[in-house]
VOLUMKOL-617683 format. One record per residue (C-alpha): chain; x, y, z. Coordinates in steps of 0.25 Angstrom, whole numbers, plus 2048, in hexadecimal, padded with zeros to 3 digits. Each point is the difference from the previous one (the first is absolute). Layout:
BEGIN
+-------+-----+-----+-----+
! kette !   u !   v !   w !
+-------+-----+-----+-----+
!     A !   X !   Y !   Z !
...
+-------+-----+-----+-----+
This chain:
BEGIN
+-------+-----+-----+-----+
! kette !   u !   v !   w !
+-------+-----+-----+-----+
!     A ! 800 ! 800 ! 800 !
!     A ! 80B ! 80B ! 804 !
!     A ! 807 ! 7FB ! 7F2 !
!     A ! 7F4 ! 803 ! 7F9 !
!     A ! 7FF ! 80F ! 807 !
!     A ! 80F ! 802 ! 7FD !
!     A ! 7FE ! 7FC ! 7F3 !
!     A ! 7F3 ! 809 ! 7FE !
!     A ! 806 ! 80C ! 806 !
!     A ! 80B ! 7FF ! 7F7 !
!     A ! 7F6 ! 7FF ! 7F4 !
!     A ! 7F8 ! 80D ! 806 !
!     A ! 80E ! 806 ! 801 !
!     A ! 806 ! 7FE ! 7F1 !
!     A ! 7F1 ! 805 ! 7FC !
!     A ! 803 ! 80D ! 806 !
!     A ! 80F ! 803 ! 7FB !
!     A ! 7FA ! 7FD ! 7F3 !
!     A ! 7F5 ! 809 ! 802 !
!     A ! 809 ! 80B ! 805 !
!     A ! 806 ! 803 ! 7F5 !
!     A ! 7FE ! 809 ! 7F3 !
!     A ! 7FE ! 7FA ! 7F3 !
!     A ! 800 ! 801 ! 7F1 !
!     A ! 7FC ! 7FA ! 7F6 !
!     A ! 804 ! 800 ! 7F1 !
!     A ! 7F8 ! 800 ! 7F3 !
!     A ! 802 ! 7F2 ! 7FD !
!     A ! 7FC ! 7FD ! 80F !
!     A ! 80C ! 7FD ! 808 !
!     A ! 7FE ! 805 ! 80C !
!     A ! 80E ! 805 ! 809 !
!     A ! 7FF ! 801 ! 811 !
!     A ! 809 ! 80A ! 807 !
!     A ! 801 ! 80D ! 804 !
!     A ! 7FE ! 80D ! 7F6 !
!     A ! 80D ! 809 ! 802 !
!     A ! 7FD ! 80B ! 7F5 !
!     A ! 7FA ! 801 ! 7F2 !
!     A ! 801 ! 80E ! 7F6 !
!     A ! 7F8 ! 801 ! 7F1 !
!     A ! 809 ! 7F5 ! 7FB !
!     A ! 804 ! 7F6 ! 809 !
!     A ! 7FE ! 7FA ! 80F !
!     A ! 80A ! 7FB ! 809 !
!     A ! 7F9 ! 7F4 ! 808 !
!     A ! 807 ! 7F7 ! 80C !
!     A ! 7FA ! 7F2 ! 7FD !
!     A ! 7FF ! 7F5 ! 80A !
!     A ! 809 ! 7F6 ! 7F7 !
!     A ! 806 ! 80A ! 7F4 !
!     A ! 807 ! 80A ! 809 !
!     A ! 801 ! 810 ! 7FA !
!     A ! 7F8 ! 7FE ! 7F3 !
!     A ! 7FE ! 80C ! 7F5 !
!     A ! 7F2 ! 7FE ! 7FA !
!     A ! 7FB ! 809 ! 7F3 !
!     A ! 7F3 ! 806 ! 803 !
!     A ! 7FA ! 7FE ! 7F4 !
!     A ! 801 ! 7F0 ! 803 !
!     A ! 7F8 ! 801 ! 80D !
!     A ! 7F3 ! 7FE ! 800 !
!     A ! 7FD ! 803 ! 810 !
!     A ! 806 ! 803 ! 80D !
!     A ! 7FB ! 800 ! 80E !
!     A ! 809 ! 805 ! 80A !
!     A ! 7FF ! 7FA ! 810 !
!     A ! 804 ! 80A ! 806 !
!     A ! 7FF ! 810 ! 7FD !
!     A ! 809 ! 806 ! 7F6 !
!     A ! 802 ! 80E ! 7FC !
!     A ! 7F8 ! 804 ! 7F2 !
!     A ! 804 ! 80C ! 7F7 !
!     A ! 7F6 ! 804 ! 7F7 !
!     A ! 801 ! 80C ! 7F4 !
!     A ! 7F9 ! 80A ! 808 !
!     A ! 80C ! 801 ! 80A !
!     A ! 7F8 ! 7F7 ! 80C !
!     A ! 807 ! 7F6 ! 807 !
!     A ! 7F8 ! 7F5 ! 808 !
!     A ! 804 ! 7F6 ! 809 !
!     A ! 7F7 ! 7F5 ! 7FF !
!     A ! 7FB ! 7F0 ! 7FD !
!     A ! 802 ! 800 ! 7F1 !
!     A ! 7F8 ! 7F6 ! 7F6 !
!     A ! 800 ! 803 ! 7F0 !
!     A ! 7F8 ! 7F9 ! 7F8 !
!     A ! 7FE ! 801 ! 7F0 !
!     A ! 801 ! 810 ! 800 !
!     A ! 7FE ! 804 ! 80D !
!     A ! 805 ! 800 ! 80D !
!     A ! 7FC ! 7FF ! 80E !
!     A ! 808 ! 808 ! 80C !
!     A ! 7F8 ! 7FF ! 80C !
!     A ! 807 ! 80A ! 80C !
!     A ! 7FC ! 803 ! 80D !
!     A ! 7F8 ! 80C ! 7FB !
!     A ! 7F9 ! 7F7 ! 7F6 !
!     A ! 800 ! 7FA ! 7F6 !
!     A ! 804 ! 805 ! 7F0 !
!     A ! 7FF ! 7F9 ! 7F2 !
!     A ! 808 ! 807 ! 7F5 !
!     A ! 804 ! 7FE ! 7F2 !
!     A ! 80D ! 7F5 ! 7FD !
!     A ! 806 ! 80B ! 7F9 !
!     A ! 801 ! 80A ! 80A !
!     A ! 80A ! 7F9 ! 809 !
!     A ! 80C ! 806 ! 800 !
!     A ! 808 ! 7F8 ! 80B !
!     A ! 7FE ! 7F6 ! 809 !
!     A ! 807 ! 800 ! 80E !
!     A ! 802 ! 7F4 ! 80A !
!     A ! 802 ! 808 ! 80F !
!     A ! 810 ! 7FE ! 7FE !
!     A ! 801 ! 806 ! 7F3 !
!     A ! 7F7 ! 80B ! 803 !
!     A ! 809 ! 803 ! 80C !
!     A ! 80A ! 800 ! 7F7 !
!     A ! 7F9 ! 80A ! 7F5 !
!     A ! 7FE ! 809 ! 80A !
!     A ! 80D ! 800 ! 806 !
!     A ! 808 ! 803 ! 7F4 !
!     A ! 7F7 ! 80E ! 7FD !
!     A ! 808 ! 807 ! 80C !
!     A ! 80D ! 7F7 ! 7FF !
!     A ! 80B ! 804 ! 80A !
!     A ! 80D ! 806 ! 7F9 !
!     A ! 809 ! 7F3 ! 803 !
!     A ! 7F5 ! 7F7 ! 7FB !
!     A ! 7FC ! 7FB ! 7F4 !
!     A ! 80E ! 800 ! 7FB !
!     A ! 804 ! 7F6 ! 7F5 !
!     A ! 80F ! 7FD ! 7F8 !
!     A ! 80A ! 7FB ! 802 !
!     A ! 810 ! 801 ! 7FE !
!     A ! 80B ! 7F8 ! 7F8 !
!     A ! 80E ! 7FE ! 800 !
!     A ! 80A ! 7FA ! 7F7 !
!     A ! 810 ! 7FD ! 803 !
!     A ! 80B ! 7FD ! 7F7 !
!     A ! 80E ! 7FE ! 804 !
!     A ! 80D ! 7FB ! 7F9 !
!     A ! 80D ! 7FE ! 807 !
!     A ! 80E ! 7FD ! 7F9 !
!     A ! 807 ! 808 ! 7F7 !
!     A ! 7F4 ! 80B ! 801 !
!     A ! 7F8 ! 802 ! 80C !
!     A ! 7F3 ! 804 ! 7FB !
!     A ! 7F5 ! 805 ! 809 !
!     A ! 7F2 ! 802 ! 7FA !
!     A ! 7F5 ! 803 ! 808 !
!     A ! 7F1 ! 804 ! 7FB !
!     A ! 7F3 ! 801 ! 809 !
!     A ! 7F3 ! 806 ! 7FF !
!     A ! 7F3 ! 803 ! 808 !
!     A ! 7F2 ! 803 ! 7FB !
!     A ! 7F5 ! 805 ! 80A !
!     A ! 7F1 ! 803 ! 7FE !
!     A ! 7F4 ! 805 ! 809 !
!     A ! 7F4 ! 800 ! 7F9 !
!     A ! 7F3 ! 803 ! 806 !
!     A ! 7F2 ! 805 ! 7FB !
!     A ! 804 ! 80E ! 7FE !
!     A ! 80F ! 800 ! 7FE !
!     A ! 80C ! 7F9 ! 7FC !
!     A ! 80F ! 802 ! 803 !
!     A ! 80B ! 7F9 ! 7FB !
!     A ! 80F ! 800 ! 802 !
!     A ! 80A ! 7F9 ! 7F9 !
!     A ! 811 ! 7FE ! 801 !
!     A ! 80A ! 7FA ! 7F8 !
!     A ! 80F ! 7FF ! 800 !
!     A ! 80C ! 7FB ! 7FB !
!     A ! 80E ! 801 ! 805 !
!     A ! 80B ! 7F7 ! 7F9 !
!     A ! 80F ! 802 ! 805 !
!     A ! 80D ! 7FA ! 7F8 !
!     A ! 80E ! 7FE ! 806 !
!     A ! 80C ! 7FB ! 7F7 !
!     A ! 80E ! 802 ! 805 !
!     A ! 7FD ! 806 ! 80D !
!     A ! 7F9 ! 80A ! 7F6 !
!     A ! 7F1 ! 802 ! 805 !
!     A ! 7F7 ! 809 ! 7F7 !
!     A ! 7F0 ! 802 ! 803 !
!     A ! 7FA ! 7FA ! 7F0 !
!     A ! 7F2 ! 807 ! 807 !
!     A ! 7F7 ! 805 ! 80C !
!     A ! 7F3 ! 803 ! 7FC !
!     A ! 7F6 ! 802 ! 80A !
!     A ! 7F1 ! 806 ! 7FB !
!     A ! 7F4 ! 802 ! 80A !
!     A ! 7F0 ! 803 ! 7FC !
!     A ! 7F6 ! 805 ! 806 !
!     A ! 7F0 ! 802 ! 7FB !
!     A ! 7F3 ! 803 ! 807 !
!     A ! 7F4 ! 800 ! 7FA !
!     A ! 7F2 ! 805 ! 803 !
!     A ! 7F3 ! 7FD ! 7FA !
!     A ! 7F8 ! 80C ! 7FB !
!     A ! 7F6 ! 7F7 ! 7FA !
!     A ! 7FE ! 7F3 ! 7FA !
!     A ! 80B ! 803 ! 7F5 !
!     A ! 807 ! 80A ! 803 !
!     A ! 809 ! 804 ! 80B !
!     A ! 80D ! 80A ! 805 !
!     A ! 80D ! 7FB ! 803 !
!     A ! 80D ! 804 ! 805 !
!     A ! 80E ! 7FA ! 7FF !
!     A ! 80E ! 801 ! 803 !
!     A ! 80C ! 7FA ! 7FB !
!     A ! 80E ! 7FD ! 804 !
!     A ! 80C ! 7FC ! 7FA !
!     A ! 810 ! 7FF ! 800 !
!     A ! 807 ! 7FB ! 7F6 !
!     A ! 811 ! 800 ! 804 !
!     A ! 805 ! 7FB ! 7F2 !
!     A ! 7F6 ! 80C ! 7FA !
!     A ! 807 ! 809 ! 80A !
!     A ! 7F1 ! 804 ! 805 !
!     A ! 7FF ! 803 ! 80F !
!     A ! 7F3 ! 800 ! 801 !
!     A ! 7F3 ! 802 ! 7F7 !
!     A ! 7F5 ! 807 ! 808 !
!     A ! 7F3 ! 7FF ! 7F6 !
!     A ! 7F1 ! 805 ! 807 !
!     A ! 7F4 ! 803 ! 7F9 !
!     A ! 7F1 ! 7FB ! 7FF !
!     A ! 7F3 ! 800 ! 7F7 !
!     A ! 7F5 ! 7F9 ! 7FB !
!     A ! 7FE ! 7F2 ! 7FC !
!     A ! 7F5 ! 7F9 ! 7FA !
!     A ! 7FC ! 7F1 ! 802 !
!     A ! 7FF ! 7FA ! 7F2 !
!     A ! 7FE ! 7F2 ! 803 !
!     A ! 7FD ! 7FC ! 80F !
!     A ! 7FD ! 7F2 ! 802 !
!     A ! 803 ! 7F4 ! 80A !
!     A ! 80B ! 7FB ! 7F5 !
!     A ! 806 ! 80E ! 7FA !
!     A ! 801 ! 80F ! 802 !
!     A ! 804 ! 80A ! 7F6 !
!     A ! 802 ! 80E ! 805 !
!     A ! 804 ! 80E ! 7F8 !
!     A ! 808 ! 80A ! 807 !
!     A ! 801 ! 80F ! 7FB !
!     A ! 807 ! 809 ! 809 !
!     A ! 80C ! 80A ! 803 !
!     A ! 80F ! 7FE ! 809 !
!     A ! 80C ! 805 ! 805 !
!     A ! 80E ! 7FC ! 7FD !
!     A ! 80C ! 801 ! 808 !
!     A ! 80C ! 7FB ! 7FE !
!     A ! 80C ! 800 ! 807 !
!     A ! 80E ! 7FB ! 7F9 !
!     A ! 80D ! 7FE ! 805 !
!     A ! 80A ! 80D ! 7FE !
!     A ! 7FC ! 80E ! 801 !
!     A ! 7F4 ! 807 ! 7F6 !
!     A ! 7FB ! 7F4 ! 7FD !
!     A ! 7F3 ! 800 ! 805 !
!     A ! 7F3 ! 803 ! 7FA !
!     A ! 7F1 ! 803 ! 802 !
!     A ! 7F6 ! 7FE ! 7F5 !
!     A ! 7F0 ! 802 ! 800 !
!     A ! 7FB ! 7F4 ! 7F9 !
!     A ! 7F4 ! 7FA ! 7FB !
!     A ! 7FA ! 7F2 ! 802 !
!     A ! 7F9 ! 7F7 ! 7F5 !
!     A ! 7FE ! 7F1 ! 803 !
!     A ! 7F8 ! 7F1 ! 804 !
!     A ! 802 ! 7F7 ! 80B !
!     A ! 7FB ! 7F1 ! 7FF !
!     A ! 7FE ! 7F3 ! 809 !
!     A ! 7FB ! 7F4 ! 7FC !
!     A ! 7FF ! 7F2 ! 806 !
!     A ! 801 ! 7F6 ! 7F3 !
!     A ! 7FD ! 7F5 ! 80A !
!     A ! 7FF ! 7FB ! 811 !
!     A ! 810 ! 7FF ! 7FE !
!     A ! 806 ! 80B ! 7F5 !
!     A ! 7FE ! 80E ! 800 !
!     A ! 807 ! 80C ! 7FA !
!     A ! 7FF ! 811 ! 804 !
!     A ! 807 ! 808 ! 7F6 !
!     A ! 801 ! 811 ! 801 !
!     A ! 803 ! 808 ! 7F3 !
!     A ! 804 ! 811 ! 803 !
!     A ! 802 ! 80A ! 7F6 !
!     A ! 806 ! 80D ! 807 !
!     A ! 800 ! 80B ! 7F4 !
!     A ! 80B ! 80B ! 806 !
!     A ! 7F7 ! 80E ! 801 !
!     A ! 80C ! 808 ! 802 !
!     A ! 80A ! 7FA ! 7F5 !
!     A ! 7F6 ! 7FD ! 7F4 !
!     A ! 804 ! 7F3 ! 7F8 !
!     A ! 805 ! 7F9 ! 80C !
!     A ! 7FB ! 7F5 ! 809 !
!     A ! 801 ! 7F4 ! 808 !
!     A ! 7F8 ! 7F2 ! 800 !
!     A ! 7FF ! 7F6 ! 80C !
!     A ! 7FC ! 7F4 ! 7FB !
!     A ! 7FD ! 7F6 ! 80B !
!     A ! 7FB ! 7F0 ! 800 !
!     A ! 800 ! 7F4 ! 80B !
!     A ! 7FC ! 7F1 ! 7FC !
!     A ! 7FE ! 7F8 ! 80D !
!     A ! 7FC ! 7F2 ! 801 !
!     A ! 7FB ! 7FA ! 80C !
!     A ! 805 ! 7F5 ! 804 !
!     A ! 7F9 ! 7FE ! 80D !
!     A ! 7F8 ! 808 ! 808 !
!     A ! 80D ! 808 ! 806 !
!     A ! 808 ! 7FD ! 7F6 !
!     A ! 802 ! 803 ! 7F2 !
!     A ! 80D ! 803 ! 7F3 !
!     A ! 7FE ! 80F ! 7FD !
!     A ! 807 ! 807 ! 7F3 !
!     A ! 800 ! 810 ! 7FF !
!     A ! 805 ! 809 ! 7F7 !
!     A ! 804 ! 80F ! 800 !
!     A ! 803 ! 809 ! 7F6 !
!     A ! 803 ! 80E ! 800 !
!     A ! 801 ! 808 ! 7F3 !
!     A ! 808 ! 810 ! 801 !
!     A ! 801 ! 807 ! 7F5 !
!     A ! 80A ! 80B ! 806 !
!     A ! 807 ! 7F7 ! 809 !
!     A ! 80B ! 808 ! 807 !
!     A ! 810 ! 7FF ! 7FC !
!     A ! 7FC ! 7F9 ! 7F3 !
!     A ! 7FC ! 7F4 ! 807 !
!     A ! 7F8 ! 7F4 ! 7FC !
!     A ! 7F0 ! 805 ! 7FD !
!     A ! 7FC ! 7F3 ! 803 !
!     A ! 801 ! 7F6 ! 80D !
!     A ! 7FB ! 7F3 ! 802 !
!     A ! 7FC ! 7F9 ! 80C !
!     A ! 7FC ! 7F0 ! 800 !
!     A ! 800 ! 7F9 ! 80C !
!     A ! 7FA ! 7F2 ! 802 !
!     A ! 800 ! 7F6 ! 80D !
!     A ! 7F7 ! 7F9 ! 80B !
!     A ! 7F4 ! 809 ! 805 !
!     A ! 7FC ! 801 ! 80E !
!     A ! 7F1 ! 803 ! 801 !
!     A ! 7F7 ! 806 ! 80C !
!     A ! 7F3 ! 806 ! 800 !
!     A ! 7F2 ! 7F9 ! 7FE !
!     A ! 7FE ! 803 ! 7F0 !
!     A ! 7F2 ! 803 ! 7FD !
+-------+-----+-----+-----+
C-alpha cells in the first residue's frame, strides 16, 4: 500500500513539473516543454526540457503558452507583465490588472523576468559596465649572429548601450636588431584612438574622437588629432553596421629637432563597418579622409582593419592592420606606414 502512494505521488508529481512549464508548439505539430527566455519580430530563444537553449523562427510557431508571466511589448509602447497564450492571430496576456487580447503582429518582444531585469539594467549601464574586447599579443625572437626583438600588441574596447557607443583602440609594434654589439631601433610605433558616440536619433548621431600616435623611425614625437561631427547609421542590423562620418579636426605634430612642428585645421570624410560573418569570424574596418584646410591639396588617410576569429569563448587569433598615408610628411620621409600585426587574442566582455 505505502508502495502504491509512493508510486502515485510521484506520478502527481512528474504531472506538475510537466505542467509547470511553457510550451510551444510548431506548425507541423511538434510540441517543445521548457521555459520562454526572450523572443523579438523574428526569432524566439526557448530553454527546452530536453534540447537545451534552442533559437525558434516565428514564423514556424503555430502557439505559445507561457506558465509563468512574461513581460509583453506591444507597437504602442506598452509593456505588460502577464500569463501569455497565442493562438492562430491572437494572443492572450492576462496580468493582475486583467486581462488583454491583441494582434500577433503587434508584439514586439517578449521577456522572461531574467531578461527583462537584464533589459532594463542595460538602459542606465554604470561607466565600468557593459564593456566588451579584448587584447593580443604576439612575440618573435632570434638569437645568434642577430639578436632580434619583435614585439606587436593590441587592445580593442567597446561600451555600447541604447543611446551611445565608445570605442578605444591601441596598437604597437617595437622591433630591435643587435649585430656586433651594434644595436639599432628598425621601429617604435605606438598609436592610440579614442571615439564616443551619441545617438541623435535613429540614424543619426554626433561623435568625437582623438587620436594619438608616435612613430620613432618617422622622427614623429607625437601626433595630437581631435575633432568631431556627424555620422549616420547606413545599415544597422544584429549582423553589420555601416556608418558615414562627416566632420572637422586639428593636427598637431610635433618632430624631433627645432621648427619642425606644425598645426593644420583639417576636414574629416569617411565609414566605419563591423560585421559578424559567423558565431566565430568577425572583421571592424575604419576608412578616414583628412583633406588639410590650411595647406590645399594636402592630406592624410588612416586606414584601419581587424579580422578575429574566435577560438573559444576567451580565446580567439586576431590580424590588424594599420596604414597611415601623409602627403607632406616631414624631412622627406616616407608618405606611407604600415602596420600589420597578428597573434593570440584574449577576449573579456559578454558580446551582445
Amino acid at each position: 500500500m505505502i508502495k502504491r502512494s509512493a508510486l502515485l505521488i510521484l506520478l502527481v508529481m512528474s504531472f506538475s513539473c510537466r505542467s509547470l512549464a511553457d510550451q510551444i508548439t510548431l506548425r507541423n505539430g511538434d510540441r517543445v516543454s521548457g521555459k520562454i527566455l526572450k523572443a523579438d519580430g523574428q526569432n524566439v530563444v526557448f530553454k527546452g526540457d530536453l534540447l537545451g537553449e534552442i533559437t525558434v523562427a516565428l514564423d514556424s510557431i503555430d502557439s505559445m503558452t507561457s506558465d509563468q508571466p512574461v513581460y509583453v511589448s506591444l507597437s504602442d509602447g506598452r509593456t505588460i507583465n502577464g500569463v501569455l497564450r497565442t493562438r492562430a492571430d491572437q494572443a492572450d496576456i492576462k496580468s493582475s490588472a486583467g486581462a488583454v487580447t491583441v494582434n500577433r503582429s503587434t508584439i514586439q518582444y517578449i521577456r522572461s523576468e531574467a531578461e527583462q531585469n537584464l533589459y532594463e539594467r542595460s538602459l542606465h549601464p554604470r561607466w565600468f559596465e557593459q564593456w566588451t574586447g579584448g587584447a593580443d599579443l604576439g612575440i618573435a625572437l632570434t638569437r645568434g649572429e642577430s639578436d632580434i626583438t619583435n614585439i606587436a600588441s593590441g587592445l580593442t574596447l567597446t561600451r555600447a548601450t541604447r543611446n551611445d557607443r565608445t570605442s578605444i583602440k591601441l596598437a604597437s609594434l617595437y622591433e630591435h636588431d643587435k649585430t656586433d654589439d651594434i644595436g639599432e631601433t628598425i621601429e617604435n610605433t605606438i598609436r592610440f584612438g579614442f571615439r564616443y558616440d551619441r545617438n541623435l536619433s535613429k540614424k543619426w548621431f554626433g561623435y568625437g574622437f582623438t587620436d594619438l600616435e608616435h612613430d620613432e623611425p618617422e622622427q614623429l614625437n607625437l601626433r595630437w588629432v581631435t575633432g568631431g561631427g556627424i555620422g549616420y547609421h547606413l545599415i544597422r542590423n544584429e549582423r553589420s553596421q555601416l556608418d558615414l562620418l562627416g566632420g572637422l579636426a586639428v593636427d598637431r605634430e610635433y618632430f624631433k629637432g627645432f621648427a619642425n612642428d606644425r598645426t593644420s585645421p583639417e576636414a574629416q570624410v569617411g565609414q566605419a563597418l563591423s560585421h559578424r560573418f559567423n558565431s566565430r569570424v568577425s572583421v571592424k574596418q575604419e576608412l578616414i579622409f583628412f583633406p588639410n584646410l590650411s595647406d590645399t591639396g594636402e592630406y592624410r588617410i588612416n586606414f584601419d582593419t581587424s579580422l578575429v576569429t574566435d577560438i573559444n569563448r576567451w580565446l580567439g587569433w586576431q590580424v590588424t592592420v594599420n596604414d597611415r598615408y601623409v602627403s607632406n610628411p616631414i624631412n622627406r620621409g616616407k608618405q606611407n606606414d604600415f602596420l600589420l600585426t597578428t597573434g593570440i587574442r584574449l577576449k573579456f566582455g559578454t558580446p551582445k
